[in-house]
TORTI-236098 format. One line per 8 residues: their letters; for each residue x, y, z of N, C-alpha, C, CB. Coordinates in Angstrom, 2 decimals. Glycine has a CB too. Layout:
BEGIN
A = X Y Z X Y Z X Y Z X Y Z ~ ...
***
This chain:
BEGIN
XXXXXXXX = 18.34 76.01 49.22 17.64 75.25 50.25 17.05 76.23 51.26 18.60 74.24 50.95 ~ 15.89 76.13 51.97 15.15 76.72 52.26 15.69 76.53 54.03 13.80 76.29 51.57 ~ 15.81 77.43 54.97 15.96 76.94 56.31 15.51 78.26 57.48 17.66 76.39 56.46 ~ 14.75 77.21 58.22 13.79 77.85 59.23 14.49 78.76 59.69 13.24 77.04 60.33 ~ 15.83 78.81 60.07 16.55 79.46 61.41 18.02 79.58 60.88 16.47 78.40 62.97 ~ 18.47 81.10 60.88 20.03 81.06 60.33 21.30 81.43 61.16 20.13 82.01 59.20 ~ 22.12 81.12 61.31 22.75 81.88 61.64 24.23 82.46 61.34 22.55 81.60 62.44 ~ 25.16 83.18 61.55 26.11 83.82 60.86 27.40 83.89 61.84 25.56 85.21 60.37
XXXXXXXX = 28.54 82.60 61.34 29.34 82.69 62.31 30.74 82.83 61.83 29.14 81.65 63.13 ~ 30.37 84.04 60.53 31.88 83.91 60.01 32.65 85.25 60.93 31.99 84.15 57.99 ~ 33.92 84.81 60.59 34.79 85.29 61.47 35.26 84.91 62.81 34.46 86.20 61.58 ~ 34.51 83.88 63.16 35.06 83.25 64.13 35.54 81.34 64.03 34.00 83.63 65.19 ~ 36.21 81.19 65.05 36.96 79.93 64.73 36.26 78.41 65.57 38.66 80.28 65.26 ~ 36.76 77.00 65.34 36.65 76.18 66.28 37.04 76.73 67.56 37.29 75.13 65.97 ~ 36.07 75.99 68.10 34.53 75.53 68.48 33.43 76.50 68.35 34.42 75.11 69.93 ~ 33.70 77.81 68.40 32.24 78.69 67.97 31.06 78.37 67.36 32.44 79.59 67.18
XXXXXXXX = 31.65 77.96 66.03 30.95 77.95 65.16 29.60 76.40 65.51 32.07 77.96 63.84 ~ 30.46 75.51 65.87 29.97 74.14 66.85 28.94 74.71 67.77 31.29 73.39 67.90 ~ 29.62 75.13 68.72 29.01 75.61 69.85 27.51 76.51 69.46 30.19 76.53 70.59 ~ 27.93 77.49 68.64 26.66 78.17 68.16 25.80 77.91 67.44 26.76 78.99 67.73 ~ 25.85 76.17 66.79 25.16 75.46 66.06 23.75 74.69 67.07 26.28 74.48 65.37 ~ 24.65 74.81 68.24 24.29 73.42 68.68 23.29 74.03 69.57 25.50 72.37 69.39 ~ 23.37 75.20 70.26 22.51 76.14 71.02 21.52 76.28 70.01 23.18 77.53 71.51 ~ 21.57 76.83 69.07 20.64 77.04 67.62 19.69 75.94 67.79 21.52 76.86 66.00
XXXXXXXX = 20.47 74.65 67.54 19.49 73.53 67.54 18.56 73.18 68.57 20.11 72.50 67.39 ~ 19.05 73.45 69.70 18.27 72.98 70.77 17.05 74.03 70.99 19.20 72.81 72.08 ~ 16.85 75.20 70.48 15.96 75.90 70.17 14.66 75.47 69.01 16.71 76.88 69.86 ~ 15.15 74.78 68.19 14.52 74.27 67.17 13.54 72.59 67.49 15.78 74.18 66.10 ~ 12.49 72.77 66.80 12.14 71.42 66.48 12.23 70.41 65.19 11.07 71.49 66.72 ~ 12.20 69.10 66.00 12.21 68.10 64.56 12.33 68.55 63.31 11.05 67.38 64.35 ~ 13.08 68.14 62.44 12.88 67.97 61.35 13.37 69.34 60.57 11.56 67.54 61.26 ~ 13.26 71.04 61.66 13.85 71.98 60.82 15.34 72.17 60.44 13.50 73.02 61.29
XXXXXXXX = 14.92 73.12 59.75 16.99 73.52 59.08 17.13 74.35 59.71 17.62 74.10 57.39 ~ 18.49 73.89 59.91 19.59 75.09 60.34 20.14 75.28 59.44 20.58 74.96 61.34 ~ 20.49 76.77 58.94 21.83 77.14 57.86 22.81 77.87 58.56 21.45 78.13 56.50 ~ 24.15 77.38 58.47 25.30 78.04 59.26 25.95 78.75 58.11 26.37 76.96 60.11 ~ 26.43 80.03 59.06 27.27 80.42 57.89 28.76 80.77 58.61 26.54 81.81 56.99 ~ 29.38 80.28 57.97 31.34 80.37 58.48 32.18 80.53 57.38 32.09 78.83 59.23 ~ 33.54 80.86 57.93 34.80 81.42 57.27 35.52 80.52 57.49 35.40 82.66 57.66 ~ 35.71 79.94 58.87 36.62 78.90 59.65 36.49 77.40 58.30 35.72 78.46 61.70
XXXXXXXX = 37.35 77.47 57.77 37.82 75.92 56.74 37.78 74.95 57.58 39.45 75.76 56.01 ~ 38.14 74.52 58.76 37.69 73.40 59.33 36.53 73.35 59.68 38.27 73.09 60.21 ~ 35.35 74.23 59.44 34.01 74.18 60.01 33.35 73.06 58.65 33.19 76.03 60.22 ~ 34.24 72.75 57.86 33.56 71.75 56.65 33.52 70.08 57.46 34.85 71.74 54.90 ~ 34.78 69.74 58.41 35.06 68.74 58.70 34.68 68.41 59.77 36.00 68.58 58.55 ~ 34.27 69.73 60.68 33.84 69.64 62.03 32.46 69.55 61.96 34.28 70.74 62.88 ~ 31.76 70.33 60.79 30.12 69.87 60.94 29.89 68.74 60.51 29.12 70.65 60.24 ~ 30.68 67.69 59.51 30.38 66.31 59.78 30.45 65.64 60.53 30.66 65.74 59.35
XXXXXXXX = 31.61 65.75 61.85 31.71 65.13 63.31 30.66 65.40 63.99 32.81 65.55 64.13 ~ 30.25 66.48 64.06 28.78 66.65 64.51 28.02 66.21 64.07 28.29 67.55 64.56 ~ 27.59 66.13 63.10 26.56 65.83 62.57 25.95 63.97 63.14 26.97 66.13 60.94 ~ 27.41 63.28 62.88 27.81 62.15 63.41 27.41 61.91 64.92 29.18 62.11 63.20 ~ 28.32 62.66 65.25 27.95 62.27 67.10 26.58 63.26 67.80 29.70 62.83 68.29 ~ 26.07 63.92 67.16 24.53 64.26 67.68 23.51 63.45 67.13 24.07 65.70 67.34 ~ 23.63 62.81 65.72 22.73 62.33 65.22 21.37 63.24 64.39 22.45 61.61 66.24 ~ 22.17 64.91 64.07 21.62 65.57 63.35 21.60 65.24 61.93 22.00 66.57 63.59
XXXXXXXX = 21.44 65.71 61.16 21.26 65.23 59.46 22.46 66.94 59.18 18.73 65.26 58.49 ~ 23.44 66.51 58.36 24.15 67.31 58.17 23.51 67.03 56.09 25.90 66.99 58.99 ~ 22.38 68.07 55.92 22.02 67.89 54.28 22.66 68.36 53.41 20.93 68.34 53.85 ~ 23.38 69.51 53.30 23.61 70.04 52.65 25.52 71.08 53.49 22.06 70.60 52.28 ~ 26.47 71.11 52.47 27.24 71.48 52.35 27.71 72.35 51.24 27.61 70.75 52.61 ~ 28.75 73.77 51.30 29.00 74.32 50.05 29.77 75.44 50.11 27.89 74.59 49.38 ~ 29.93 75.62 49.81 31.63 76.75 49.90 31.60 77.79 48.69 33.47 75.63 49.56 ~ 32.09 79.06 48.90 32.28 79.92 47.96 32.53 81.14 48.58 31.27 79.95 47.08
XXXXXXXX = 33.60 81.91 47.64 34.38 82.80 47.95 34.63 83.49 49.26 34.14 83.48 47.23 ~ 34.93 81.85 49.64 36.13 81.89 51.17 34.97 81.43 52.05 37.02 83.81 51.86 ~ 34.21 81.12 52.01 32.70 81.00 53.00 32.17 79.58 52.81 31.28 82.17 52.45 ~ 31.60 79.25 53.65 31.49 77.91 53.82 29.72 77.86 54.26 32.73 77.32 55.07 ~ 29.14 76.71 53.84 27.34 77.36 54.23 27.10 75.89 54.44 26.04 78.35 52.70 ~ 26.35 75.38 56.01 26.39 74.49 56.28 24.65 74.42 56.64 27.53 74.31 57.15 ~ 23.64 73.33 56.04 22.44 72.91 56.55 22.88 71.72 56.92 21.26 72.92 55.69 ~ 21.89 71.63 58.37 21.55 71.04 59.71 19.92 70.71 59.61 21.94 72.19 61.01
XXX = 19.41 69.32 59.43 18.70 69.38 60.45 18.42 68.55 61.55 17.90 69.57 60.08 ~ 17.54 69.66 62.26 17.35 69.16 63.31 16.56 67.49 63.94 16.82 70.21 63.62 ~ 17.46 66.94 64.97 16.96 65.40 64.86 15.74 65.19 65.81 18.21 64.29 65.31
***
């Protein structure tokens, strides 16, 4: 998947990874992707709460060797 704007938040834990999503986004317009990238295992469950209570489009989810890769877009 293709995304405008990336950013790289492995190694760090809840809320970072949130927090540094969400700054990301507010930089962005309509309709682009965000791709997150994290280590933190709850960043799978926490970018759907977000996704939820901002009303972003959480598209795409996926995991591999220990890494977690989250598209966002922007609402």
């Amino acid at each position: 998947m293709n995304a405008e704007k990336e950013i790289d938040t492995r190694g760090l834990n809840c809320p970072l990874p949130i927090l540094k999503a969400k700054k990301a986004l507010a930089d962005m317009t309509t309709g682009q992707v965000l791709k997150v990238l994290a280590t933190d295992p709850g960043s799978m469950r926490d970018f759907q709460a977000f996704a939820r209570q901002t009303g972003n489009e959480l598209v795409e989810q996926a995991s591999a060797n220990d890494e977690f890769i989250h598209y966002l877009r922007r609402r």
